[in-house]
C-alpha beads as a LAMMPS data file, in Angstrom:
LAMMPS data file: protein, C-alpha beads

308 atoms
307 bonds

1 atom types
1 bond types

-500.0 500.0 xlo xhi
-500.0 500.0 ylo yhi
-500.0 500.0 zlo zhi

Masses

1 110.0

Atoms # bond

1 1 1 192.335 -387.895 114.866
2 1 1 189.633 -390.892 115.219
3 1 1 188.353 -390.039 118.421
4 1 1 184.827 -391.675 118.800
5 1 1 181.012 -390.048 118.203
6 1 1 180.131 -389.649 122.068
7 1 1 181.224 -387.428 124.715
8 1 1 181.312 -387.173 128.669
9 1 1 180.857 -383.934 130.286
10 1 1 184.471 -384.538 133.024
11 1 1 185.420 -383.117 136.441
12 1 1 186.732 -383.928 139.677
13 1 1 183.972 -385.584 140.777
14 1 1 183.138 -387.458 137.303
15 1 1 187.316 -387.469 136.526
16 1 1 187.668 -390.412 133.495
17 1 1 185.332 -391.153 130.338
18 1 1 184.973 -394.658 131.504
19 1 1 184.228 -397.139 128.807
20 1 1 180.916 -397.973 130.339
21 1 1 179.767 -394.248 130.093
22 1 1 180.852 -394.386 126.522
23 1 1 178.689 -397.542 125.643
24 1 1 175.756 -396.165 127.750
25 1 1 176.443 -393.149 125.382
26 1 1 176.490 -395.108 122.027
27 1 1 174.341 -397.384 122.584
28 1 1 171.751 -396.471 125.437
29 1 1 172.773 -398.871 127.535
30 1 1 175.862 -400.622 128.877
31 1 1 177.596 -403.271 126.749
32 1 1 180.083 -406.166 128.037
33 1 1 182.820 -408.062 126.043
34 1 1 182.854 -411.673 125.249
35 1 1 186.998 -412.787 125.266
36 1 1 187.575 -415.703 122.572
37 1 1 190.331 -417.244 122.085
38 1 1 191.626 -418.447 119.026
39 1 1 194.552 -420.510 119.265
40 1 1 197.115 -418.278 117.366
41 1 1 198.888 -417.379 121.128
42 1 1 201.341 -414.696 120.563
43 1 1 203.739 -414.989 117.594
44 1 1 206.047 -412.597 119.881
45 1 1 206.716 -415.470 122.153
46 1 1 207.142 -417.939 119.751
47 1 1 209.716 -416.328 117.707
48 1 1 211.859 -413.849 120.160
49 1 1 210.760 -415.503 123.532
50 1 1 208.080 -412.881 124.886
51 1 1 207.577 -409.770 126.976
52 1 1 209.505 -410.879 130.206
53 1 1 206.220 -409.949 132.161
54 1 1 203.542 -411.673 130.352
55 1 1 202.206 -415.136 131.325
56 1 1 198.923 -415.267 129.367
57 1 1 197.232 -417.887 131.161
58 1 1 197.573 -415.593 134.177
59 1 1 194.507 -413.392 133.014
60 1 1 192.932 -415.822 131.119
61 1 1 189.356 -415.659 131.573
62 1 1 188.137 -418.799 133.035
63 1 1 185.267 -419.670 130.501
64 1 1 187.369 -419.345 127.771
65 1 1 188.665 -422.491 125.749
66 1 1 190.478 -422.309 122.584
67 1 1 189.043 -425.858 121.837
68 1 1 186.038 -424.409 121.118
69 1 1 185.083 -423.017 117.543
70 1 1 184.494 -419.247 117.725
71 1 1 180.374 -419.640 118.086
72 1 1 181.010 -422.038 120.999
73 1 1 182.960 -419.672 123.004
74 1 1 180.585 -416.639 122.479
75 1 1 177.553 -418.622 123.398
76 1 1 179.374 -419.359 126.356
77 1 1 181.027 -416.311 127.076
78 1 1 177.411 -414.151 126.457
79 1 1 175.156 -417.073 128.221
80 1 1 175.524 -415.189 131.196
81 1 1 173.298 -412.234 129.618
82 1 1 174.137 -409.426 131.970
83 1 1 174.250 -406.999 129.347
84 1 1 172.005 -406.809 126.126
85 1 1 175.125 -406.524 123.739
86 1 1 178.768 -407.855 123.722
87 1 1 182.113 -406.932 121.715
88 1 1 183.709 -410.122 120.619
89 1 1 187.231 -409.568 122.302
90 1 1 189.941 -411.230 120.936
91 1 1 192.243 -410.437 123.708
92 1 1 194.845 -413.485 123.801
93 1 1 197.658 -413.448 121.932
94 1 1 198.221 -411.731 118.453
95 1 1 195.680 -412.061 116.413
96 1 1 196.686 -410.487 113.489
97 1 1 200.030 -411.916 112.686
98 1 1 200.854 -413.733 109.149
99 1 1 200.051 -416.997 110.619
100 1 1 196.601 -415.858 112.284
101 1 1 193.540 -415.358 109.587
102 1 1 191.164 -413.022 111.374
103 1 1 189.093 -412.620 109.123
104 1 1 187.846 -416.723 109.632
105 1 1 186.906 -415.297 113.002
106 1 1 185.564 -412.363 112.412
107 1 1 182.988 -413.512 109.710
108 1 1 180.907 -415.425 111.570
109 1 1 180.237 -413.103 114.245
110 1 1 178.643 -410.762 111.683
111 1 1 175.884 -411.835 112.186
112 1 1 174.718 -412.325 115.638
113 1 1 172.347 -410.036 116.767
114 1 1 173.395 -408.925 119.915
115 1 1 177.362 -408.289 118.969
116 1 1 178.363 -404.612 119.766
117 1 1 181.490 -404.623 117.812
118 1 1 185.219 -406.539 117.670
119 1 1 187.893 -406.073 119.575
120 1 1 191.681 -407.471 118.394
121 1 1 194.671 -407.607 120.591
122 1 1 197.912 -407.035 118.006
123 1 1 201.229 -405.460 117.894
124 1 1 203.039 -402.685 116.389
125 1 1 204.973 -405.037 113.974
126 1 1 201.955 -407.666 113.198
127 1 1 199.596 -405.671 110.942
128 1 1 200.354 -405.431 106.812
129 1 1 198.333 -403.944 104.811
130 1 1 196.049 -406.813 103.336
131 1 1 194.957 -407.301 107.299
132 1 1 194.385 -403.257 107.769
133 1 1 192.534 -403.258 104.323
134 1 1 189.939 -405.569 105.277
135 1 1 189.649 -404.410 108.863
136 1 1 189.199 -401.073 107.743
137 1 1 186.245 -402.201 105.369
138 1 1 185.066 -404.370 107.985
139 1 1 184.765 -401.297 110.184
140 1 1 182.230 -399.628 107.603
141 1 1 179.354 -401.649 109.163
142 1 1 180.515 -402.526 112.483
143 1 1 182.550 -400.884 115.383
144 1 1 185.892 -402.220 115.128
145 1 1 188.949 -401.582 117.815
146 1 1 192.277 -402.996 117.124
147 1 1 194.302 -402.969 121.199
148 1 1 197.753 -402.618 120.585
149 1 1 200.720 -402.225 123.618
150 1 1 202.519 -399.259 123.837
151 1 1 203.669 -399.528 127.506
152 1 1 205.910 -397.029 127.513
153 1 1 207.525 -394.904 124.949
154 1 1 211.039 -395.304 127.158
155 1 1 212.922 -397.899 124.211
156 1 1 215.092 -398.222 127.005
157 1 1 212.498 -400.005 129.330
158 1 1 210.823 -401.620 126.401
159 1 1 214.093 -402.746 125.350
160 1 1 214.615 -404.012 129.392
161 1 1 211.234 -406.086 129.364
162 1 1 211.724 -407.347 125.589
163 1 1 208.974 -405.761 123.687
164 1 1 210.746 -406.004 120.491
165 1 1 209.710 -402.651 119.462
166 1 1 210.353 -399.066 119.844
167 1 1 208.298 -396.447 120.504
168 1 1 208.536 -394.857 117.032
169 1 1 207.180 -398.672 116.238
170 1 1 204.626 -397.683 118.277
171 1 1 203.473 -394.513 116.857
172 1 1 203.924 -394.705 113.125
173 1 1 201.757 -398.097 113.276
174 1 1 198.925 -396.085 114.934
175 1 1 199.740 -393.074 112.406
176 1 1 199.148 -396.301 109.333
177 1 1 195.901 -397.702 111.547
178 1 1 194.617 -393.738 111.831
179 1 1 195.117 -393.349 107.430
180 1 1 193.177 -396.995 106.903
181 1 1 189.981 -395.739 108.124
182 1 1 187.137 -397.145 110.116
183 1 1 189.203 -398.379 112.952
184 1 1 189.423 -397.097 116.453
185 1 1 193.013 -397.848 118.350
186 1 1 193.177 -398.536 121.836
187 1 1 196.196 -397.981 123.417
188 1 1 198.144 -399.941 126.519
189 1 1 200.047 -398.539 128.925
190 1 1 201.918 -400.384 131.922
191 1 1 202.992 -398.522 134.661
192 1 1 206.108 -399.807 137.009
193 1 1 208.366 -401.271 134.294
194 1 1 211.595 -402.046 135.649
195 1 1 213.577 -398.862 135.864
196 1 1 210.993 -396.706 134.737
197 1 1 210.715 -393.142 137.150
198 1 1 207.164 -391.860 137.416
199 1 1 208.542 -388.550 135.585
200 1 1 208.892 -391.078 132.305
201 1 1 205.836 -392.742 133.138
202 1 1 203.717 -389.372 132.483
203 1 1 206.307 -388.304 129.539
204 1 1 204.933 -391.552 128.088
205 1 1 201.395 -390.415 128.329
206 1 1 201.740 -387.038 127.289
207 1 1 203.696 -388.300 124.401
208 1 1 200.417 -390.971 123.542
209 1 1 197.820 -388.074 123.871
210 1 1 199.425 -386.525 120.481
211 1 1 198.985 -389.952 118.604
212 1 1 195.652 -390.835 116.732
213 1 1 194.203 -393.146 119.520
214 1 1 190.540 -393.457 120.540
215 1 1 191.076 -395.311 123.766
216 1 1 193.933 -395.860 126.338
217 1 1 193.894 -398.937 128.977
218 1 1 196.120 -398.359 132.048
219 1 1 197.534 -401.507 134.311
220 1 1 199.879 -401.308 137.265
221 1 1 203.109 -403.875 136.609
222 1 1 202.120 -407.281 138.635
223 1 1 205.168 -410.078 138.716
224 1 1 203.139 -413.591 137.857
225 1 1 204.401 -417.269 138.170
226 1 1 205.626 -418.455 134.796
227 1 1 207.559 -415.249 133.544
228 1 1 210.989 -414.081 133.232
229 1 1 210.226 -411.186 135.101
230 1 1 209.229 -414.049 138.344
231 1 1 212.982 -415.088 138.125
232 1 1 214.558 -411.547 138.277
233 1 1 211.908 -410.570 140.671
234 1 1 213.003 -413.163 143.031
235 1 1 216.756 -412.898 142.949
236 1 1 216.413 -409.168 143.110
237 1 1 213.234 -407.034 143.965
238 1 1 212.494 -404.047 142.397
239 1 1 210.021 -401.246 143.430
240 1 1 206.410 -401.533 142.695
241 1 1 203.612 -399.346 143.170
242 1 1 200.863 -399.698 146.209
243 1 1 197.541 -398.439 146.079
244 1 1 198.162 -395.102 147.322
245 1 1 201.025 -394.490 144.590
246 1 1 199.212 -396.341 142.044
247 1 1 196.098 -393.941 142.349
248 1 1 197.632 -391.113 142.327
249 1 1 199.726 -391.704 138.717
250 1 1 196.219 -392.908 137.132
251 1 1 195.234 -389.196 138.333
252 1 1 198.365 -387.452 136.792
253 1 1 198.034 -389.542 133.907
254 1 1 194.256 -389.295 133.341
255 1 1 194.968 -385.486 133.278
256 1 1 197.415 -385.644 130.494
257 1 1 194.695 -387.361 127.870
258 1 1 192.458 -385.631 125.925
259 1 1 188.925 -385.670 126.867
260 1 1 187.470 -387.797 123.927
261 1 1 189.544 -390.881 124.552
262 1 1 187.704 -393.708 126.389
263 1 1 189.333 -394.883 129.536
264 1 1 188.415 -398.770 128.955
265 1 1 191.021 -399.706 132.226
266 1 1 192.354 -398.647 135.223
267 1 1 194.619 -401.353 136.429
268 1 1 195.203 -404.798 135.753
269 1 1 194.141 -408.068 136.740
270 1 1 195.856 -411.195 137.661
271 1 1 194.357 -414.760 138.515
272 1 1 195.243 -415.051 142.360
273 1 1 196.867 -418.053 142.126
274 1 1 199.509 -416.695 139.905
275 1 1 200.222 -413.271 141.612
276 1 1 203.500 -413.225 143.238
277 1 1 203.181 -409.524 143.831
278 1 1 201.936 -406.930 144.321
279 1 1 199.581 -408.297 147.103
280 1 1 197.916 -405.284 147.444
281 1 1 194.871 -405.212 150.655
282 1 1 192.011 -403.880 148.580
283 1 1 189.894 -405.293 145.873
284 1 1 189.160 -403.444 142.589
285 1 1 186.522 -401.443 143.261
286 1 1 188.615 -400.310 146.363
287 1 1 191.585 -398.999 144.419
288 1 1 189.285 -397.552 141.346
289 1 1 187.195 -395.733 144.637
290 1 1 191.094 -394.578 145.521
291 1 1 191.678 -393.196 142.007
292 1 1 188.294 -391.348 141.648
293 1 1 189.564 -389.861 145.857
294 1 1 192.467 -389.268 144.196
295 1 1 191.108 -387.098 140.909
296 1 1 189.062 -385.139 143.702
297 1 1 192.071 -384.902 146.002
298 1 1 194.354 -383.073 143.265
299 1 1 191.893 -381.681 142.061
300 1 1 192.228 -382.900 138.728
301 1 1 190.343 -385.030 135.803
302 1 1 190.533 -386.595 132.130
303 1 1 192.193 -383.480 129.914
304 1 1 192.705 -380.631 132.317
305 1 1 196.553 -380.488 131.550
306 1 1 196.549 -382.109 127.908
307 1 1 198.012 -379.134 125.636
308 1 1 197.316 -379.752 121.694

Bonds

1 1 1 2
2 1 2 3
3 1 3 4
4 1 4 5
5 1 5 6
6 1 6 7
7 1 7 8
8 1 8 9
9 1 9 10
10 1 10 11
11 1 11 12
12 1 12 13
13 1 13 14
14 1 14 15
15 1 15 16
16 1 16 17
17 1 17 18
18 1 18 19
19 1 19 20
20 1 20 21
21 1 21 22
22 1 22 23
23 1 23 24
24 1 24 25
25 1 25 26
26 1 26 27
27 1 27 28
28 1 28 29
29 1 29 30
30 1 30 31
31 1 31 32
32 1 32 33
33 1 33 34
34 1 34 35
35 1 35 36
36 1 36 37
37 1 37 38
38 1 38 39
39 1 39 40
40 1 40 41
41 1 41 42
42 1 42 43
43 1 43 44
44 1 44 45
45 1 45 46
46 1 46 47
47 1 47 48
48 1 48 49
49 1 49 50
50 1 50 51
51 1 51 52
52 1 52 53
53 1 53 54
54 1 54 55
55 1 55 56
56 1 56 57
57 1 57 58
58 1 58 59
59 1 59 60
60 1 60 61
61 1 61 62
62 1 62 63
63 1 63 64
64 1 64 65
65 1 65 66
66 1 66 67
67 1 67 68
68 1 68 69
69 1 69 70
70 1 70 71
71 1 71 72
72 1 72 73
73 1 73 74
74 1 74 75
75 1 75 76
76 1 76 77
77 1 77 78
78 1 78 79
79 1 79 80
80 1 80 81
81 1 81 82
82 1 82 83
83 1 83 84
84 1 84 85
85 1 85 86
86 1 86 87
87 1 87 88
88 1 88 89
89 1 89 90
90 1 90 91
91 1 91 92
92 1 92 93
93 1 93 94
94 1 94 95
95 1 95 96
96 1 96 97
97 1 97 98
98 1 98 99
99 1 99 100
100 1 100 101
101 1 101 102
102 1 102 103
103 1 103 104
104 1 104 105
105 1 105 106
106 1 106 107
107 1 107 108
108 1 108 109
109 1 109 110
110 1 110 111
111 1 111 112
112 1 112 113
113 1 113 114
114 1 114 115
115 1 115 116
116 1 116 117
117 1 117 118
118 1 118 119
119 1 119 120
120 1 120 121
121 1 121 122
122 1 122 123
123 1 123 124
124 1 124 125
125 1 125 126
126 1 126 127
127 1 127 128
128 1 128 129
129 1 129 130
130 1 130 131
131 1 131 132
132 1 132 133
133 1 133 134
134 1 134 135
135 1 135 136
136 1 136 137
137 1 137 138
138 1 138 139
139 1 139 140
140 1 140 141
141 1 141 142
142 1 142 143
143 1 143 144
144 1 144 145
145 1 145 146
146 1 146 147
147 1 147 148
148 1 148 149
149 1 149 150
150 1 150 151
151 1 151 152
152 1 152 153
153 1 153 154
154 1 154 155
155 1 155 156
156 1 156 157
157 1 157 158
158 1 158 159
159 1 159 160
160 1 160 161
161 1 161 162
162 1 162 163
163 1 163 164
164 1 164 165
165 1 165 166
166 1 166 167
167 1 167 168
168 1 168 169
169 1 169 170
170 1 170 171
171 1 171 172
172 1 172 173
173 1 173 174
174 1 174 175
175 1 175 176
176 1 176 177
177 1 177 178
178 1 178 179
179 1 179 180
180 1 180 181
181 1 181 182
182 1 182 183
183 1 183 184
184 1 184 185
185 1 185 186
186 1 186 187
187 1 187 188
188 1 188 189
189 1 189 190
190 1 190 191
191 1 191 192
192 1 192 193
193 1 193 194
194 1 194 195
195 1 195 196
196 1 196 197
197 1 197 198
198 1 198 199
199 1 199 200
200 1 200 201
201 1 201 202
202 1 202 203
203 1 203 204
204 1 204 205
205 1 205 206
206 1 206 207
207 1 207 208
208 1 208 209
209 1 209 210
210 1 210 211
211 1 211 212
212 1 212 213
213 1 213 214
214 1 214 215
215 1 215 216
216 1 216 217
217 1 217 218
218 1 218 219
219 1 219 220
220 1 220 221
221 1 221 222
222 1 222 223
223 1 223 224
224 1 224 225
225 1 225 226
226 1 226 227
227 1 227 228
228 1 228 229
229 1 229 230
230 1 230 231
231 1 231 232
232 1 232 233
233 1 233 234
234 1 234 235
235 1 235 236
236 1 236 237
237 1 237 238
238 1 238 239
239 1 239 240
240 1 240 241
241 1 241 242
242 1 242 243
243 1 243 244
244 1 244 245
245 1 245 246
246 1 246 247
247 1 247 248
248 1 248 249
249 1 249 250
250 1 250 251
251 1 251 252
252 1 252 253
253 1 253 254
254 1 254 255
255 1 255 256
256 1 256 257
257 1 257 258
258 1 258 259
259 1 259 260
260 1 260 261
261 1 261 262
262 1 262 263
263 1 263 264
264 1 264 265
265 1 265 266
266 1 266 267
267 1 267 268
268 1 268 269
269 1 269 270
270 1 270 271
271 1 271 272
272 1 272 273
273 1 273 274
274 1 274 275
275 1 275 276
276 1 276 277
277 1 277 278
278 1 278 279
279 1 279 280
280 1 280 281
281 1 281 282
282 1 282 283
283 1 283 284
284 1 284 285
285 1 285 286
286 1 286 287
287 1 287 288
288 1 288 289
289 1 289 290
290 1 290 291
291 1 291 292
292 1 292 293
293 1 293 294
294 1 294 295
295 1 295 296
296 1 296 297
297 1 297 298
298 1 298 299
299 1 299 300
300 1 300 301
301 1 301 302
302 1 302 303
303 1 303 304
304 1 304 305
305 1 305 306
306 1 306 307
307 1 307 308
């Protein structure tokens, strides 16, 4: 199991390993990502038409610009200098498809002094093993996550929001990323799919916290202009979480994981002028200061109910 070198002490008042307390913890001090973009979009959408909820410009960072080459965009996206390190994040898209040559990307990042590590967004059924190989080496002499979208294990609502790939997908491609070596997984997981009950929502996480994965990102379901998911949403509304329910999932869920895996996110985010709903009345930091009240409320925190 390739859970990372750091740990958090958890409890109901300190409820998540938060991704900035594992940075703090690896490196001494807090690290930020740098999101570049490199033109490959996602061959999902090209080929079988997309996720029906997805509309990437819709949490596009807004200094990002796939014109750019690669050392453009992180001088850019690091100018800023809040934070003495960055990941390169290469969060658009699929970046590891046949038709996308990482390693072009990757290579001259090597070298920059204040790089943390690499991030790469992918899918179950867009790694071989030529691109795990030389990730896996790569990973020798720098951290190295690949993100990859679970959502839920239901194939039923995967099947509803067209994933294009199952569960099992899922799980024997972390099982293959695990045996390679040197890479960490993260994991994402939507909650309020379509037709999804909370009781298959937590039968989702449970079932992730027995795969090999280092880190987990949560997001609540938000319907954005541009998707197929817009259209259905309008003709016929379906249930989506508030605050108050929202918070208190993240809770049940965060209880289900085991303690080592970083919590890197808590919810999602959508550009405002895309978000058709949920319109929900507080900001971030309100509803992640609703899911710590909620931890504390239950009485419950990051691993108290995982069983091995």
């Amino acid at each position: 199991m390739a859970y990372v070198s750091v740990r958090q002490e958890l409890s109901a008042d300190n409820p998540y390993f938060s991704f900035a307390q594992y940075t703090k913890l690896r490196f001494g001090t807090a690290a930020g990502k740098c999101s570049i973009d490199t033109g490959f979009g996602c061959v999902h959408q090209r080929t079988r038409g997309g996720c029906s909820y997805c509309n990437i410009a819709s949490f596009t960072p807004a200094y990002v610009a796939p014109t750019l080459s690669v050392d453009e965009q992180w001088t850019r996206g690091t100018a800023p200098g809040h934070y003495p390190r960055y990941y390169a994040y290469f969060q658009l898209g699929t970046n590891t498809g046949p038709d996308a040559p990482i390693s072009r990307f990757i290579e001259p990042l090597l070298q920059k002094n204040n790089i943390a590590g690499i991030m790469i967004g992918t899918r179950p059924d867009c790694l071989d093993d030529a691109t795990l190989h030389y990730l896996s080496v790569r990973g020798r002499d720098i951290e190295l996550w690949l993100e990859m979208g679970m959502q839920s294990a239901n194939n039923r609502i995967l099947d509803g929001v067209n994933r294009g790939h199952t569960f099992e997908d899922f799980a024997r491609m972390a099982h293959r990323i695990d045996h390679a070596g040197n890479i960490l997984l993260s994991a994402h997981v939507v909650f309020g799919l379509p037709g999804e009950t909370e009781t298959e929502m937590l039968s989702g996480v449970e079932a992730l916290s027995h795969l090999p994965v280092s880190g987990v990102k949560f997001h609540h379901l938000a319907v954005t202009e541009g998707t197929k998911l817009a259209e259905q949403y309008r003709i016929s509304p379906f249930p989506l979480f508030d605050e108050t329910s929202y918070a208190s999932i993240v809770a049940r869920a965060l209880a289900l994981l085991p303690p080592p895996v970083v919590v890197a996110r808590l919810m999602g985010d959508s550009h405002e002028k895309y978000l058709i709903a949920p319109r929900w009345k507080k900001e971030k930091q309100g509803v992640l200061a609703m899911i710590r009240a909620a931890c504390a409320e239950q009485g419950l925190w990051q691993g108290k109910q995982y069983r091995v």
